[in-house]
C-alpha positions as CSV (number, residue, x, y, z in Angstrom):
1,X,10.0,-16.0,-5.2
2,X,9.2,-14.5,-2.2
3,X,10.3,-10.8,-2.9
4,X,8.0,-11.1,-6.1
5,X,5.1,-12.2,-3.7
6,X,5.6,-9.8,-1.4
7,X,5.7,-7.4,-4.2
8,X,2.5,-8.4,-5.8
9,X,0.7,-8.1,-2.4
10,X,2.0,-4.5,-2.1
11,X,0.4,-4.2,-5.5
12,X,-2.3,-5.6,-4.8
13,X,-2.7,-2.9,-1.6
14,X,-2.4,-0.1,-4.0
15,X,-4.8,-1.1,-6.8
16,X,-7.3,-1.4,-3.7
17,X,-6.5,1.6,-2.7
18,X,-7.2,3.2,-5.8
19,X,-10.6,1.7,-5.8
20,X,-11.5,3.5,-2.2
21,X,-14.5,6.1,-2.2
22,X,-13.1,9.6,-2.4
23,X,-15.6,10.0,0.9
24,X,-13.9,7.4,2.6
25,X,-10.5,8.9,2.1
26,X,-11.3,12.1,3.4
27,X,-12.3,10.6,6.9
28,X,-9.2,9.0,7.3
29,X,-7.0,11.8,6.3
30,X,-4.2,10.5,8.1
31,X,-3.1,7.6,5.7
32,X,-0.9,8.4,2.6
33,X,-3.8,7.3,0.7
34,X,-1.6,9.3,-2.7
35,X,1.8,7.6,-1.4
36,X,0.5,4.1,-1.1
37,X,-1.5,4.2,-4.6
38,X,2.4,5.9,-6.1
39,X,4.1,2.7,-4.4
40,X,1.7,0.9,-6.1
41,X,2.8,2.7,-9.6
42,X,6.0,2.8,-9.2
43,X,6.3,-1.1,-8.4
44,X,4.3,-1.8,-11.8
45,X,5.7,0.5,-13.9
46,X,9.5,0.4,-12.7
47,X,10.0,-3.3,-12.3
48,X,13.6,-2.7,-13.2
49,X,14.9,-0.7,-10.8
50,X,12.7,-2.1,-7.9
51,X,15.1,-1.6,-4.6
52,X,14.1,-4.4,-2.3
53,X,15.6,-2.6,0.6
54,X,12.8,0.0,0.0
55,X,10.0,-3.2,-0.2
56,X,11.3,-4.1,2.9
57,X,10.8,-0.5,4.4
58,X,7.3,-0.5,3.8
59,X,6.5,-4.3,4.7
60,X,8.2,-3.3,8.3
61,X,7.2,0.1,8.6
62,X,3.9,0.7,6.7
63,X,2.1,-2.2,6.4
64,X,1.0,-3.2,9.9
65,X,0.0,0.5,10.9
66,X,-2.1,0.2,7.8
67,X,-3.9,-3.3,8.8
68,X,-4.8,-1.5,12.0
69,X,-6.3,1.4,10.0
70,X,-8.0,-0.6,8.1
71,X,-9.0,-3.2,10.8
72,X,-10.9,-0.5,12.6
73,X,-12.7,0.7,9.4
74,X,-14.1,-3.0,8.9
75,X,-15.2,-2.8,12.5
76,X,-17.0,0.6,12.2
């Protein structure tokens, strides 16, 4: 139960992501906006061949360099 929650709130991540201004990606240029919304995809649309090993990539890789990103755009 936990890889599907950690799942969902990748997910979750990408549909916001999606939902971002256009404006607002262009100032941060630096964050795979594209790659993160395709994780996104690629989670809900491939359920089946879903490699946790890759999950777990982007939970200890990805995700906390994006809560910084997007901890200083709250504070801006």
């Amino acid at each position: 139960m936990i890889n599907s929650a950690v799942i969902f709130q990748i997910i979750i991540i990408g549909e916001a992501v999606k939902n971002i201004s256009e404006e607002l990606k262009e100032d941060y240029p630096d964050i795979p906006w594209r790659n993160i919304a395709g994780t996104r995809d690629r989670l809900i649309h491939g359920y089946f061949e879903i490699q946790l090993s890759e999950v777990w990539e982007v939970v200890v890789s990805d995700l906390n360099d994006l809560k910084n990103v997007v901890m200083a755009i709250l504070e801006e």
